[in-house]
FIBA-100464 format. One line per 2 residues: their letters; for each residue x negated, y negated, z of C-alpha. Coordinates in steps of 0.02 Angstrom, whole numbers. Layout:
N
a> X:Y:Z | ...
***
This chain:
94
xx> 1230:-1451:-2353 | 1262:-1304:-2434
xx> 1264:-1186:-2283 | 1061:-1186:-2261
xx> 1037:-1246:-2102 | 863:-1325:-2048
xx> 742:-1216:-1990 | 673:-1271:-1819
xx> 478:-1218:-1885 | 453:-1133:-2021
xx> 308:-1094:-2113 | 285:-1187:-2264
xx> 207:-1145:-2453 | 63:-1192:-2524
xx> 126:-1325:-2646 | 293:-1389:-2593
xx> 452:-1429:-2715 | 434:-1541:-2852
xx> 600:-1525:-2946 | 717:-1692:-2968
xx> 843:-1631:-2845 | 856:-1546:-2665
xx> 822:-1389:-2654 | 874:-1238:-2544
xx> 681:-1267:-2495 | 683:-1444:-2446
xx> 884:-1414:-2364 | 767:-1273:-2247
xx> 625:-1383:-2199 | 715:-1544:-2170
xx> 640:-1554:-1988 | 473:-1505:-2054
xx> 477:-1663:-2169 | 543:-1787:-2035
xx> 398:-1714:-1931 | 287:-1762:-2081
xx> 349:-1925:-2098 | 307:-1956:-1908
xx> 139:-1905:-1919 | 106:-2015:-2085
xx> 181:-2165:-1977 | 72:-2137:-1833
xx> -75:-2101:-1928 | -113:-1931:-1881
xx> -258:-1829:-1962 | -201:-1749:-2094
xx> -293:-1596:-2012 | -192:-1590:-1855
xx> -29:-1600:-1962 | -79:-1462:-2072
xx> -130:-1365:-1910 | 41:-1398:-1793
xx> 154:-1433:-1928 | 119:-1353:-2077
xx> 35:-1196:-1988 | -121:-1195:-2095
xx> -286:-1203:-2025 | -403:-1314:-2116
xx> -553:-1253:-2049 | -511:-1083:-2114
xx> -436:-1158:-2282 | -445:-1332:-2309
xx> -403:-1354:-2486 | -260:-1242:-2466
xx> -201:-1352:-2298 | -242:-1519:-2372
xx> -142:-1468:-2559 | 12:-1416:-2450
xx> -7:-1570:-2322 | 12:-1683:-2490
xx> 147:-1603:-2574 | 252:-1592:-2428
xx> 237:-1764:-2366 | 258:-1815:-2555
xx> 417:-1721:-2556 | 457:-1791:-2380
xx> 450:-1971:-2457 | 539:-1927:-2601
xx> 684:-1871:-2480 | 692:-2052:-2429
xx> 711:-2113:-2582 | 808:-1989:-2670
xx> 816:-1809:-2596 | 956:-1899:-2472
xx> 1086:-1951:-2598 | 1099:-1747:-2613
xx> 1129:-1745:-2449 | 1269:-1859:-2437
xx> 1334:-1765:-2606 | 1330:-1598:-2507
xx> 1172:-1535:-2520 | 1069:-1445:-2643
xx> 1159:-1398:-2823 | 1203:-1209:-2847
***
């Protein structure tokens, strides 16, 4: 990586990264994506993620929590397919 290190939990925007490579973004919010990926494995609400993980409350705005709880876990599983091989390169391009 190029010296951003992963935040722990950070808050997240409302529409998450779609360029074709990493970005400082994604390098910040790599635990926030594995955390995503969990919850899609298990099943969780999307609610409850948006809530915990993605600090949004959907009760108080749901289309904003449920656009930002798709992009992100889109961007999550792009990561596994692609988003890595930037990461093995040295993280995101300057």
């Amino acid at each position: 990586m190029n010296g951003q290190i992963p935040l722990l939990d950070p808050d997240v925007a409302d529409i998450a990264p779609d360029a074709p490579v990493l970005t400082g973004y994604d390098e910040e919010r790599l635990l926030t994506y594995i955390r995503l990926l969990d919850a899609a494995a298990e099943d969780a609400d999307w609610r409850e993620v948006a809530r915990i993980v993605l600090h949004i409350d959907p009760e108080q705005e749901p289309e904003r929590a449920f656009r930002s709880w798709e992009t992100h876990l889109a961007r999550a599983r792009w990561m596994t397919t692609s988003g890595y091989r930037y990461l093995l390169a040295g993280g995101a391009p300057h």
